[in-house]
The first five atom37 places (N, CA, C, CB, O) and aatype in JSON, in Angstrom:
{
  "aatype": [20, 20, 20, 20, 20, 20, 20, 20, 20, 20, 20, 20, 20, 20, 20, 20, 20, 20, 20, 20, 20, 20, 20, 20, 20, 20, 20, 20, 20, 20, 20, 20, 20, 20, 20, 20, 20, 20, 20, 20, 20, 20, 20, 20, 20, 20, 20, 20, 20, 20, 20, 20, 20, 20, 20, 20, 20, 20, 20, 20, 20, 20, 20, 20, 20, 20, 20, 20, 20, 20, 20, 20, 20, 20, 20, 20, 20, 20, 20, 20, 20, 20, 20, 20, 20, 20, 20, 20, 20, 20, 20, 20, 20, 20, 20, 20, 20, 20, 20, 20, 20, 20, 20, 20, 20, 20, 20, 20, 20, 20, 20, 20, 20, 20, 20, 20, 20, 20, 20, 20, 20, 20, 20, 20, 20, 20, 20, 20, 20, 20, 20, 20],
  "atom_mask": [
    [1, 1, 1, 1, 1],
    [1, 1, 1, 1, 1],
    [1, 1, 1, 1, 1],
    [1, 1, 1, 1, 1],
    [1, 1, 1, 1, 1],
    [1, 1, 1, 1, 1],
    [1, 1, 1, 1, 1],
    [1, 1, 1, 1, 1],
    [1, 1, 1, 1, 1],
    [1, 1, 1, 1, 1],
    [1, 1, 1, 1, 1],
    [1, 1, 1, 1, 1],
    [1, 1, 1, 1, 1],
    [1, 1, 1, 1, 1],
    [1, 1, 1, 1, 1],
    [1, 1, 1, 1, 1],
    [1, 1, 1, 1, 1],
    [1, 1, 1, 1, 1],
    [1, 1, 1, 1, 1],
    [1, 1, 1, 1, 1],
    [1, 1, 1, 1, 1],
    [1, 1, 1, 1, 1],
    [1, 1, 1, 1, 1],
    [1, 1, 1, 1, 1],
    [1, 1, 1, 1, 1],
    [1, 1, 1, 1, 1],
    [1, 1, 1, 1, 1],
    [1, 1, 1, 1, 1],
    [1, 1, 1, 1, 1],
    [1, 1, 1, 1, 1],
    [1, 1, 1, 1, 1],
    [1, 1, 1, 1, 1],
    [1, 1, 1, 1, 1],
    [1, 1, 1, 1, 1],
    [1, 1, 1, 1, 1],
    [1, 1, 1, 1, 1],
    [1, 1, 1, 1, 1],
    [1, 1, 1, 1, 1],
    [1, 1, 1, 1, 1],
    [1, 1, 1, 1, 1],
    [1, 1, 1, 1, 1],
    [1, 1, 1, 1, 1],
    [1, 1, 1, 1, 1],
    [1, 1, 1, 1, 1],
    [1, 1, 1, 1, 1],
    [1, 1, 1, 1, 1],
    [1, 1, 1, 1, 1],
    [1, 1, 1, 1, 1],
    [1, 1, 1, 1, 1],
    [1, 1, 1, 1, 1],
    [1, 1, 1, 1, 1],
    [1, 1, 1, 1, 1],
    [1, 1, 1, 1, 1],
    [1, 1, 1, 1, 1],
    [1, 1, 1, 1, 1],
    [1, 1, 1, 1, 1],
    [1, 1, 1, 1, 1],
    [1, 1, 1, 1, 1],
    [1, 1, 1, 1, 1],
    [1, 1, 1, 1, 1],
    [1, 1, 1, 1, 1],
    [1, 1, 1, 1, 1],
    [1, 1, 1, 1, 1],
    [1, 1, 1, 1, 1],
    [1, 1, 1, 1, 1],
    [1, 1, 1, 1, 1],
    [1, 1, 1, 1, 1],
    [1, 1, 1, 1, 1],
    [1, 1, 1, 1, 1],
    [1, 1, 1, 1, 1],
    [1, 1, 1, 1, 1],
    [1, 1, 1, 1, 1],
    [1, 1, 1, 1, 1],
    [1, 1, 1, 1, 1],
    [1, 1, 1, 1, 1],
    [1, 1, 1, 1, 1],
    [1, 1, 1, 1, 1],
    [1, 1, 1, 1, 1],
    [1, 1, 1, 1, 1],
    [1, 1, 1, 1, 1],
    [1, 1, 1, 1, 1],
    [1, 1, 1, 1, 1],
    [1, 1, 1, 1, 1],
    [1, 1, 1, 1, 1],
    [1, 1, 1, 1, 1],
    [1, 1, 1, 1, 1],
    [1, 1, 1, 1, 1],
    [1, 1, 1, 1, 1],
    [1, 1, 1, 1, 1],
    [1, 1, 1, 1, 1],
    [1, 1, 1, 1, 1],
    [1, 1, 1, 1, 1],
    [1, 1, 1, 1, 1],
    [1, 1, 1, 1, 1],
    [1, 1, 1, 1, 1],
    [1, 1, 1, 1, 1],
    [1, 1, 1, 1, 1],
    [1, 1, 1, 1, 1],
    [1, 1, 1, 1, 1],
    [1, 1, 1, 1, 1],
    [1, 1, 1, 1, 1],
    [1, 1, 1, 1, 1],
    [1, 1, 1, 1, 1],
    [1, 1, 1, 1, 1],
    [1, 1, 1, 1, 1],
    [1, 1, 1, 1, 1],
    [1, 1, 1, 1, 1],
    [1, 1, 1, 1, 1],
    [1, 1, 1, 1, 1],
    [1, 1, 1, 1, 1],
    [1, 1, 1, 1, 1],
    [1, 1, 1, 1, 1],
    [1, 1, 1, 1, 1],
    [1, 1, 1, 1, 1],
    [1, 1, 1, 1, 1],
    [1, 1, 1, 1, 1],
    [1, 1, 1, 1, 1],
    [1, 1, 1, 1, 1],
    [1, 1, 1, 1, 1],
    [1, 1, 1, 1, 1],
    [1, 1, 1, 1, 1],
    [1, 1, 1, 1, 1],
    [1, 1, 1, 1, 1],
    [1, 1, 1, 1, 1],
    [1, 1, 1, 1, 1],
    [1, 1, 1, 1, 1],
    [1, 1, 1, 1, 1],
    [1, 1, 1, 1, 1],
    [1, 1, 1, 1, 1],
    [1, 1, 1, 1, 1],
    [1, 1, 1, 1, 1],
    [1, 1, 1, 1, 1]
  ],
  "atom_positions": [
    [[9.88, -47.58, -82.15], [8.82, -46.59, -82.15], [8.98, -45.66, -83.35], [8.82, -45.78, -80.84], [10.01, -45.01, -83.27]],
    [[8.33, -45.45, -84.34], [7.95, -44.49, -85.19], [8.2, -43.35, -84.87], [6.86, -44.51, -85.46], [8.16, -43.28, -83.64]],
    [[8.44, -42.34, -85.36], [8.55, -40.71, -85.38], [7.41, -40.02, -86.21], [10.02, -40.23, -86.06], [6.87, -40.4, -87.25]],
    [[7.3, -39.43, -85.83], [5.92, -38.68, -86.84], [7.16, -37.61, -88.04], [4.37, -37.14, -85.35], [6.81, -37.21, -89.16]],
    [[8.48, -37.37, -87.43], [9.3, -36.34, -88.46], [10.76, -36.8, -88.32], [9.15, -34.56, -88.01], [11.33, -36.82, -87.23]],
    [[11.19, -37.05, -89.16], [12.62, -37.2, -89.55], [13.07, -36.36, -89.82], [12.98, -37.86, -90.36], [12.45, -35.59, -90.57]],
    [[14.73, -35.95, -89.25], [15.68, -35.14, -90.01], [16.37, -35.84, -91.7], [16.96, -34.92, -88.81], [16.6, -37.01, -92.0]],
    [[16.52, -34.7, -92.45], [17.17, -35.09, -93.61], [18.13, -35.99, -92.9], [17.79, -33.9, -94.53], [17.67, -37.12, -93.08]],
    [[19.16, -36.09, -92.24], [20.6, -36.52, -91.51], [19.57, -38.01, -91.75], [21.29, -35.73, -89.43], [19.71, -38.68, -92.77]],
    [[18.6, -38.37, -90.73], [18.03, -40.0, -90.41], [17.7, -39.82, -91.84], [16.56, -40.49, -89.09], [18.83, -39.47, -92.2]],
    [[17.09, -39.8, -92.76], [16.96, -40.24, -93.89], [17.58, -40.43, -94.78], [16.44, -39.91, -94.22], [17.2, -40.98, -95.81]],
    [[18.71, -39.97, -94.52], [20.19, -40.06, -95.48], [20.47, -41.4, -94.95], [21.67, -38.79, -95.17], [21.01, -42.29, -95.62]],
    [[20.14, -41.5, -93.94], [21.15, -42.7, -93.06], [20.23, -43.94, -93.71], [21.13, -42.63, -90.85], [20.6, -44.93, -94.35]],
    [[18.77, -43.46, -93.26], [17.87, -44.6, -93.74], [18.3, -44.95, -95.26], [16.22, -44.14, -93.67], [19.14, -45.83, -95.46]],
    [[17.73, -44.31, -96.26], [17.79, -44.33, -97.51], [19.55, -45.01, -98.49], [17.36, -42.71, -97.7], [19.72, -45.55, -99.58]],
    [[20.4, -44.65, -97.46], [21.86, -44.85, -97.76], [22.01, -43.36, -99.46], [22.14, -47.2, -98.29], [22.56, -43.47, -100.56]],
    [[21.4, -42.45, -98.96], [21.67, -41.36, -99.92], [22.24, -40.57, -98.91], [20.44, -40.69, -100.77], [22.3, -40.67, -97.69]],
    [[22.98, -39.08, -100.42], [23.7, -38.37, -99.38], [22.57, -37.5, -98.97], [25.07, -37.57, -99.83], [21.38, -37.75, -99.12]],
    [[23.08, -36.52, -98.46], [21.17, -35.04, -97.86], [21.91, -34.4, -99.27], [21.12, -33.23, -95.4], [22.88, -34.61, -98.55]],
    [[22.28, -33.98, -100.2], [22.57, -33.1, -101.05], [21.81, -33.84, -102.73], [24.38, -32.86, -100.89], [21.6, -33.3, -103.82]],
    [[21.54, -35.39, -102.18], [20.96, -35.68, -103.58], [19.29, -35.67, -102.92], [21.63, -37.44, -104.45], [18.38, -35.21, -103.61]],
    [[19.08, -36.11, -101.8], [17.53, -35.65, -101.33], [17.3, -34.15, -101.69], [17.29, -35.8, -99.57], [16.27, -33.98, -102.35]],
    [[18.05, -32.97, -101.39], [17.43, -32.09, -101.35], [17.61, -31.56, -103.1], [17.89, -31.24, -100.09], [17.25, -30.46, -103.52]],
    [[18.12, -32.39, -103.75], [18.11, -31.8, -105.09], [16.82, -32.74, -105.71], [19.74, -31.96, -105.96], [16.16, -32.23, -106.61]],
    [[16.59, -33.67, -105.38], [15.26, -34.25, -105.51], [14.46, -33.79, -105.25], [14.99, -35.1, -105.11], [13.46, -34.1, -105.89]],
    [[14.3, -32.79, -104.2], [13.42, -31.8, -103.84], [12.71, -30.9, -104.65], [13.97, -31.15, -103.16], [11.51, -30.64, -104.81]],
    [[13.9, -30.44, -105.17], [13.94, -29.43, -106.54], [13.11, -29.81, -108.06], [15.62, -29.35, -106.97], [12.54, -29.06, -108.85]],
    [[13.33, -31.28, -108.06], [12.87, -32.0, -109.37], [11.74, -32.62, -109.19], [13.75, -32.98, -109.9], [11.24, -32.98, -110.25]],
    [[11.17, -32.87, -108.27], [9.75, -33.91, -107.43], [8.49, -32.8, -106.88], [10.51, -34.94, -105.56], [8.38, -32.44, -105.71]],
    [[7.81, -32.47, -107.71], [6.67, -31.51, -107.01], [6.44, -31.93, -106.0], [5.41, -31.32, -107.58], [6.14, -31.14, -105.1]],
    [[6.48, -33.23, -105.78], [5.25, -34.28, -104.7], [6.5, -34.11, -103.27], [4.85, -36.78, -105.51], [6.18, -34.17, -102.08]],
    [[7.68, -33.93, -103.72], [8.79, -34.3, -102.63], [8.76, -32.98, -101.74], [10.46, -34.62, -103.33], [9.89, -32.51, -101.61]],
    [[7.75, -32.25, -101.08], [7.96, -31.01, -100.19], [7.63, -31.2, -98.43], [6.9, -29.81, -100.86], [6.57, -31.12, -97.8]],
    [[9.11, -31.48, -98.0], [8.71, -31.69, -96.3], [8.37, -30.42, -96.01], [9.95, -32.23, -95.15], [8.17, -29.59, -96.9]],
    [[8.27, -30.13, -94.67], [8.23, -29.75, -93.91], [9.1, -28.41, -93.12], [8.15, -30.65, -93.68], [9.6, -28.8, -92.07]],
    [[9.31, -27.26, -93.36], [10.13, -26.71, -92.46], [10.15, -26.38, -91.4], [10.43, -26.09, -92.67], [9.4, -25.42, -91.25]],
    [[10.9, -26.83, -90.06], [10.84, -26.24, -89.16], [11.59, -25.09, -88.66], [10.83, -26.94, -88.61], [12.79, -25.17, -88.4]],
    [[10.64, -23.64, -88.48], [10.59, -21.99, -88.48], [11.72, -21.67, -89.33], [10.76, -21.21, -86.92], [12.66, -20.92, -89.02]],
    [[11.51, -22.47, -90.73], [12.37, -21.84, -92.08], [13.35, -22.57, -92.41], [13.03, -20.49, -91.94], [14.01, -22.19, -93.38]],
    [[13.73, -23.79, -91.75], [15.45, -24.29, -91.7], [15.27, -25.78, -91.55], [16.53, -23.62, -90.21], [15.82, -26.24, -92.55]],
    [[14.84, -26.7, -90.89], [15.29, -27.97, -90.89], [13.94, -28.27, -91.39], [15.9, -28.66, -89.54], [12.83, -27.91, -91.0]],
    [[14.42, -29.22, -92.62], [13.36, -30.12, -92.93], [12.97, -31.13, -92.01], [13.62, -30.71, -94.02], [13.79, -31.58, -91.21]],
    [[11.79, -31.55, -92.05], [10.82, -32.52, -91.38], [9.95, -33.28, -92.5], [9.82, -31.7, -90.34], [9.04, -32.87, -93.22]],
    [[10.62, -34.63, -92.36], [10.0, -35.92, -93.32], [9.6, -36.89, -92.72], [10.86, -36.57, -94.25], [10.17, -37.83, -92.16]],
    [[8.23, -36.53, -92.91], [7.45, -37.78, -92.9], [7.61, -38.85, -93.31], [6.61, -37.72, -93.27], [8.35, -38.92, -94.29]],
    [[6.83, -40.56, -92.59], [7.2, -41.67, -93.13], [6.55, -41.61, -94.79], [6.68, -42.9, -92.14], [7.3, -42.25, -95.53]],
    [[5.67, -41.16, -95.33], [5.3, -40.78, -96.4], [6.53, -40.05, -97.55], [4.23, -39.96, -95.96], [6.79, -40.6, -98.62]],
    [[7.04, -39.04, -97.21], [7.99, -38.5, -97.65], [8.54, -39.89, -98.41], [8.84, -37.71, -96.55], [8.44, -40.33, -99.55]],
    [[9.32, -40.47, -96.88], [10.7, -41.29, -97.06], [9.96, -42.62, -97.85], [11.67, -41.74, -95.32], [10.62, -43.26, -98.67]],
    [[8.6, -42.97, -97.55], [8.18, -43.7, -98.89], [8.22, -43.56, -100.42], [7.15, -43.78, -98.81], [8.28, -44.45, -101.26]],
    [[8.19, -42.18, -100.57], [8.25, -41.38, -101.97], [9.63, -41.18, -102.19], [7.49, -39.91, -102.01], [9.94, -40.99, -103.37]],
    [[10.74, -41.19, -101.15], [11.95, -41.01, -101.82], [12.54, -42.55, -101.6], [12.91, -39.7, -101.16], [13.76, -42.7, -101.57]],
    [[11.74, -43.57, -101.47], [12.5, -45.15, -102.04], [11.59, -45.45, -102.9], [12.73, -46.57, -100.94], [11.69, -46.65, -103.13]],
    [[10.69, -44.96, -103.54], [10.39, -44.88, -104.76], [11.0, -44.4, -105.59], [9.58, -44.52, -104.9], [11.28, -45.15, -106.53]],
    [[11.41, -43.21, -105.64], [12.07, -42.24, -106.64], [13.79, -43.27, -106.77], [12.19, -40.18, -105.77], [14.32, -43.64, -107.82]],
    [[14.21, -43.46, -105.62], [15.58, -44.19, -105.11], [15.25, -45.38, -106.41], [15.63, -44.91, -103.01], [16.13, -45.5, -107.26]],
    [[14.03, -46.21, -106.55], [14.16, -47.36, -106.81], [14.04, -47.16, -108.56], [13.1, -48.3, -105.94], [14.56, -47.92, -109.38]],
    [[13.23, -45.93, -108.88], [13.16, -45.68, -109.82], [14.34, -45.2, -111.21], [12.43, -45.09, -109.42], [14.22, -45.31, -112.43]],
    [[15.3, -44.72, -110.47], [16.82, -43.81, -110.6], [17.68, -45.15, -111.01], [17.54, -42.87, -108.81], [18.13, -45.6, -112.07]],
    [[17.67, -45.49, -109.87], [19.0, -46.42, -109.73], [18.53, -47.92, -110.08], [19.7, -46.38, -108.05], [19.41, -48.47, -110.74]],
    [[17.69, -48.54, -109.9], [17.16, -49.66, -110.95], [17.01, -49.77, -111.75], [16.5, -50.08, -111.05], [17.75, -50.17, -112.65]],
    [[15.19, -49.23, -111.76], [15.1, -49.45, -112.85], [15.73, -48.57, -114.18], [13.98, -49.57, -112.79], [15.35, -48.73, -115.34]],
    [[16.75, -47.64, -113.77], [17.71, -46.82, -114.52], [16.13, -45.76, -115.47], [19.1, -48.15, -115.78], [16.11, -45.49, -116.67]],
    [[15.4, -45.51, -114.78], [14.38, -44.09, -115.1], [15.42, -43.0, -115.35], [13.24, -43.52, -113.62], [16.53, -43.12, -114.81]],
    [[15.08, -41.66, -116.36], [15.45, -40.26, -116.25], [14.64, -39.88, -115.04], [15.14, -39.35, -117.58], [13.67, -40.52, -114.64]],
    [[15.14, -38.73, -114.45], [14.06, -38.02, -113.75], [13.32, -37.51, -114.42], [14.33, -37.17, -112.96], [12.21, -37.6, -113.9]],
    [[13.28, -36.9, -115.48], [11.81, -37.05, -116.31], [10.75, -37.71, -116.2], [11.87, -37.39, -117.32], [9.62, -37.51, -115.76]],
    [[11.61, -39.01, -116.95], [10.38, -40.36, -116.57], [9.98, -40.63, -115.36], [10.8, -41.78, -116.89], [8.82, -41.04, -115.34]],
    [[10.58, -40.54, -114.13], [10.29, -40.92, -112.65], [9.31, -39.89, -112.39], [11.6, -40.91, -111.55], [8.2, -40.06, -111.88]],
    [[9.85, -38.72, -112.8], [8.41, -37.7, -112.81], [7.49, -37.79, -113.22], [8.32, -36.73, -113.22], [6.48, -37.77, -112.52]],
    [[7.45, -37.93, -114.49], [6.37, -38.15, -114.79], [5.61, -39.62, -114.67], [6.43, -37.69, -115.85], [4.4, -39.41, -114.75]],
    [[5.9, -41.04, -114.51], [5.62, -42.09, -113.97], [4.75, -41.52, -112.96], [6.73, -42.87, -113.59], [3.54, -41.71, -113.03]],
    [[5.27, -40.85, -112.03], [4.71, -40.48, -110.6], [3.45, -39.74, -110.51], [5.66, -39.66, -109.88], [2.44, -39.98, -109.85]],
    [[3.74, -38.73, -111.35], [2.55, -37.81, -111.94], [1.15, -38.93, -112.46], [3.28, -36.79, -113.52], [-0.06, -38.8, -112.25]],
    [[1.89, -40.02, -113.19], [0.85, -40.35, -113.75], [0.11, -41.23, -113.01], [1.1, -40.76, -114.86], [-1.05, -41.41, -113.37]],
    [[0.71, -42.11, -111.58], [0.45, -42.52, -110.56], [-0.42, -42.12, -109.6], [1.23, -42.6, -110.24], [-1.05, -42.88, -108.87]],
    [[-0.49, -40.42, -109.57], [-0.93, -39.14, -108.6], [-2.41, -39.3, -109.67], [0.33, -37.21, -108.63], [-3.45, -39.45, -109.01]],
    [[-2.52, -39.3, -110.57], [-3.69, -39.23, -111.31], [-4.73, -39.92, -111.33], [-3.5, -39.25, -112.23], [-5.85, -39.43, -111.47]],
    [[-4.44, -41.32, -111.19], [-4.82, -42.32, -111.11], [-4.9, -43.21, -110.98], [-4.95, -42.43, -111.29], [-4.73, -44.11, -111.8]],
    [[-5.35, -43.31, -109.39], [-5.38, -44.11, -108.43], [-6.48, -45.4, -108.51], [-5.56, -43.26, -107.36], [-6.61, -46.31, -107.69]],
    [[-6.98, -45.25, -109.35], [-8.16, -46.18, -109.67], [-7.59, -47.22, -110.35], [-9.31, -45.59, -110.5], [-8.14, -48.32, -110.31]],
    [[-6.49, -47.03, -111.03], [-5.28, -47.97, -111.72], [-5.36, -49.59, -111.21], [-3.64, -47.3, -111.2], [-5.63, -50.68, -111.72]],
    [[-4.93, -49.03, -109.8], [-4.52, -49.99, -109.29], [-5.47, -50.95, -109.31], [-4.07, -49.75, -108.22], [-5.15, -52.1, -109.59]],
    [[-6.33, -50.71, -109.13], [-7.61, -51.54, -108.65], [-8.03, -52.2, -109.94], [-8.92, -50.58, -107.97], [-8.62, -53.27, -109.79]],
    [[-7.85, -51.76, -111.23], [-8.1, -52.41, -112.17], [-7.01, -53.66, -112.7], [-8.36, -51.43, -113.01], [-7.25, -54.84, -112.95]],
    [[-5.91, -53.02, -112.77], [-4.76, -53.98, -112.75], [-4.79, -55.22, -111.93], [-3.65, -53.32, -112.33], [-4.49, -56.37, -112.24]],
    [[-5.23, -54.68, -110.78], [-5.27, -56.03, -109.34], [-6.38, -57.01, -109.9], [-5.96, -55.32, -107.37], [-6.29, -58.17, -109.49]],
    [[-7.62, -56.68, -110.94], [-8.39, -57.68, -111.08], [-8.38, -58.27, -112.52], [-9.63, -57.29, -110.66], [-9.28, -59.04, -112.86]],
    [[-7.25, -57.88, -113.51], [-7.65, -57.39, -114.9], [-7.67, -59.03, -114.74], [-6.58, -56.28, -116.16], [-7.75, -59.79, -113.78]],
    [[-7.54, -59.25, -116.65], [-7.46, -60.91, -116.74], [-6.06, -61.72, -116.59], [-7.98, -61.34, -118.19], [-5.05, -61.14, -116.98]],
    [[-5.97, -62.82, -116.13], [-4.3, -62.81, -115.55], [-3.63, -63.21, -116.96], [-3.85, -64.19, -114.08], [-4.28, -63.72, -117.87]],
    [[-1.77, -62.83, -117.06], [-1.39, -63.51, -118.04], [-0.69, -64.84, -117.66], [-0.63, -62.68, -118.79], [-0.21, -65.02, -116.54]],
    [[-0.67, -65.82, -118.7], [0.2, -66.89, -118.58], [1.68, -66.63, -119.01], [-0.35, -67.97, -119.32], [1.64, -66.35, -120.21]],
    [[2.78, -66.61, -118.63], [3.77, -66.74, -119.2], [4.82, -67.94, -118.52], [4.22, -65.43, -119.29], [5.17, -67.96, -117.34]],
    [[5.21, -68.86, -119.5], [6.18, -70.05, -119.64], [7.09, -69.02, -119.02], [6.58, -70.85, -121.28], [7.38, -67.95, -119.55]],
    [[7.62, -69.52, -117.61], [8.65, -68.95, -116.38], [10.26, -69.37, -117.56], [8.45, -70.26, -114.25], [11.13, -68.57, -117.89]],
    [[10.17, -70.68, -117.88], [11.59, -71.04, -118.5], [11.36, -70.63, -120.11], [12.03, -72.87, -118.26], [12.25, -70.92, -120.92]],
    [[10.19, -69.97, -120.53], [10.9, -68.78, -121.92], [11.67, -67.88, -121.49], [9.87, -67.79, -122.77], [12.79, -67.96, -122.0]],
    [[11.51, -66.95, -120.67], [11.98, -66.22, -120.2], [13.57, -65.91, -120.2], [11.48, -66.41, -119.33], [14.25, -66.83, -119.73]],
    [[14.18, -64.92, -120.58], [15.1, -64.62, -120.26], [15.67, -64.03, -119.23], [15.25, -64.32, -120.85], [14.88, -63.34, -118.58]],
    [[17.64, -64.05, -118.53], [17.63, -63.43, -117.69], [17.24, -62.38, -117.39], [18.25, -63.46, -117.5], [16.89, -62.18, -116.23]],
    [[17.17, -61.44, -118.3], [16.94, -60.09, -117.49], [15.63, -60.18, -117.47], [17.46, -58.65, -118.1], [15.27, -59.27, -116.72]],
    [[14.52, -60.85, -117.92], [12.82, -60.54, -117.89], [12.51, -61.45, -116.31], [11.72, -61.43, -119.68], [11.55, -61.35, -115.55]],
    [[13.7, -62.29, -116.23], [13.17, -63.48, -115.06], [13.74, -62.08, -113.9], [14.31, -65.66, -114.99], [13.16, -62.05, -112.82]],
    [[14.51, -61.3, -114.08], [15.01, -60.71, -113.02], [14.11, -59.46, -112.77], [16.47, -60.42, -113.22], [13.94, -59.12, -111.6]],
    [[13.36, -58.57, -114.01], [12.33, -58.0, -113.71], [11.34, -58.26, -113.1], [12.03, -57.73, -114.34], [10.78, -57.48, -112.33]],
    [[10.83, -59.85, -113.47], [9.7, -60.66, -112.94], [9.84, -60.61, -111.63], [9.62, -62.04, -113.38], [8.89, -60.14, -111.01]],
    [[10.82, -60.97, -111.01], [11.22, -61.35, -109.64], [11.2, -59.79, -108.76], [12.89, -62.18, -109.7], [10.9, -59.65, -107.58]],
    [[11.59, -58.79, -109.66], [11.88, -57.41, -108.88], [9.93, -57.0, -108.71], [13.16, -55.94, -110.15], [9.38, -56.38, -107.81]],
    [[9.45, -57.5, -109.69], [7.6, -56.99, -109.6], [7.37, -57.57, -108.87], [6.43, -57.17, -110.65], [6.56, -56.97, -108.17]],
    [[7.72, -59.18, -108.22], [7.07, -59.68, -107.41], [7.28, -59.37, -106.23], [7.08, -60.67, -107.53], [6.27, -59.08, -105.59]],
    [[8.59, -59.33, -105.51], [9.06, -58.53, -104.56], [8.32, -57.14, -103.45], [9.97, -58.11, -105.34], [8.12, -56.97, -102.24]],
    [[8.05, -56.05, -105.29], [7.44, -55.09, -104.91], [5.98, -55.21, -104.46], [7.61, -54.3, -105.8], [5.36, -54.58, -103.61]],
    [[5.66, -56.01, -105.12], [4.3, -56.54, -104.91], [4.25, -57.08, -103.46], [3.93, -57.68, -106.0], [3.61, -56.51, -102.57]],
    [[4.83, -58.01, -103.3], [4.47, -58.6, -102.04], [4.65, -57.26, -100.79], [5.58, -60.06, -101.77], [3.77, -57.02, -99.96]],
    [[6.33, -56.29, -100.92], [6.12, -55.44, -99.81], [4.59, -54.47, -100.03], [7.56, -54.47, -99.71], [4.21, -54.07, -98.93]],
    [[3.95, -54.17, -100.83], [3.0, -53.66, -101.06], [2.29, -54.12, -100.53], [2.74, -53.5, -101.94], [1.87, -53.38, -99.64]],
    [[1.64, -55.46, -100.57], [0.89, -56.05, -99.86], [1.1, -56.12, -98.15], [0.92, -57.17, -100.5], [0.22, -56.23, -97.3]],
    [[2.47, -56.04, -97.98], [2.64, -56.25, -96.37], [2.47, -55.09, -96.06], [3.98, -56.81, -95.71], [2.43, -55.21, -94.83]],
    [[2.28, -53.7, -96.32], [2.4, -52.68, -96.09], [1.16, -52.15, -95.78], [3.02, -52.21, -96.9], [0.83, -51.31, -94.94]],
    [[0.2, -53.08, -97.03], [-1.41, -52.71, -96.9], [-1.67, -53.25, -95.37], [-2.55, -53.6, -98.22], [-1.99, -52.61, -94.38]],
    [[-1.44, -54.63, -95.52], [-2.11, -55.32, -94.33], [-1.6, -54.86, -92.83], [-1.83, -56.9, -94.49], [-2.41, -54.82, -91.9]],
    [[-0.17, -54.52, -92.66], [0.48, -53.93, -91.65], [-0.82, -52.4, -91.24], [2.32, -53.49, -92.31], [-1.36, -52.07, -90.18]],
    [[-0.9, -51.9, -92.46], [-1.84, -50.36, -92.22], [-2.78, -51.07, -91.67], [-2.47, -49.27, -93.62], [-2.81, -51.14, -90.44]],
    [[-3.83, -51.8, -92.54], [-5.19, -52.8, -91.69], [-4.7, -52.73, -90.38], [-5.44, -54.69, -92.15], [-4.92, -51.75, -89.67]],
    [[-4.05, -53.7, -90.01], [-4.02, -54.09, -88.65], [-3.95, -52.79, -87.68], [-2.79, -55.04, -88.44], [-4.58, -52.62, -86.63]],
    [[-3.1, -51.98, -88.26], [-2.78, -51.0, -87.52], [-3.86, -49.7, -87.57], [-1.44, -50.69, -87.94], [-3.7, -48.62, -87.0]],
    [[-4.62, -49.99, -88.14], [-6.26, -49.45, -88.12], [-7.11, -49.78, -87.32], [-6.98, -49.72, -89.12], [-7.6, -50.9, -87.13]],
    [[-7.36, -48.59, -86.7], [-8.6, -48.98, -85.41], [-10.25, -48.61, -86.06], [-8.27, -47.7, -83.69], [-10.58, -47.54, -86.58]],
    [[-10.97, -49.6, -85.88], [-12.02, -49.45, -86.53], [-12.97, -49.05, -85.11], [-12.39, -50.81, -87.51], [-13.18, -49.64, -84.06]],
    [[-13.47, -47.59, -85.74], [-14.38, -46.72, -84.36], [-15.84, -47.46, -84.65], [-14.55, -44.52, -84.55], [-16.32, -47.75, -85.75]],
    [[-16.5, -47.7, -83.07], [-17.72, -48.04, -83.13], [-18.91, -47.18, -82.92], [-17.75, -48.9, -82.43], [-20.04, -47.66, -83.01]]
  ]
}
């Protein structure tokens, strides 16, 4: 069963971060602001903890500054219409065995993301009640 609010503590646990690098992410992430409950315990949403395995994936993978993850994100927050163009642009061809290791291992990390993206959309669909 879902929670509508997480403690920092479950999201440390989730995320495998400590609560002292979440809440300094806090500090550096405009977009990263839970919840306080009456001044003192944060409350994170599944949204939140989506935005901090983004930021997670951004840091420690793809080796981003927080600069860049910031601003990446920022530029993400802007424009959302992105996506939708990208999803139809014209496709590229690329020879899988030109490729080098590390481009075959990027390739593989986009596709990945891609696909949970996609399960994530369709999981929401389903889990959408359409009012009559």
């Amino acid at each position: 069963m879902k929670k509508y609010y997480y403690t920092i503590g479950e999201v440390s646990n989730l995320l495998d971060l400590k609560p002292y690098v979440i809440r300094y992410w806090e500090t550096e992430f405009p977009q990263l602001r839970p919840r306080k409950e009456h001044g003192r315990n944060r409350q994170y949403t599944e949204e939140h903890i989506e935005l901090l395995r983004k930021i997670k994936d951004m840091l420690y993978t793809q080796k981003f500054t927080i600069d860049g993850a910031r601003q990446k994100l920022k530029n993400a927050r802007k424009a959302p219409e992105q996506l939708e163009i990208d999803l139809f642009a014209a496709p590229q061809t690329v020879e899988v065995h030109t490729l080098d290791k590390n481009d075959k291992a990027r390739l593989i990390k986009k596709l990945t993301d891609m696909k949970a993206g996609i399960s994530r959309f369709v999981s929401t669909v389903k889990n959408t009640r359409v009012e009559k």
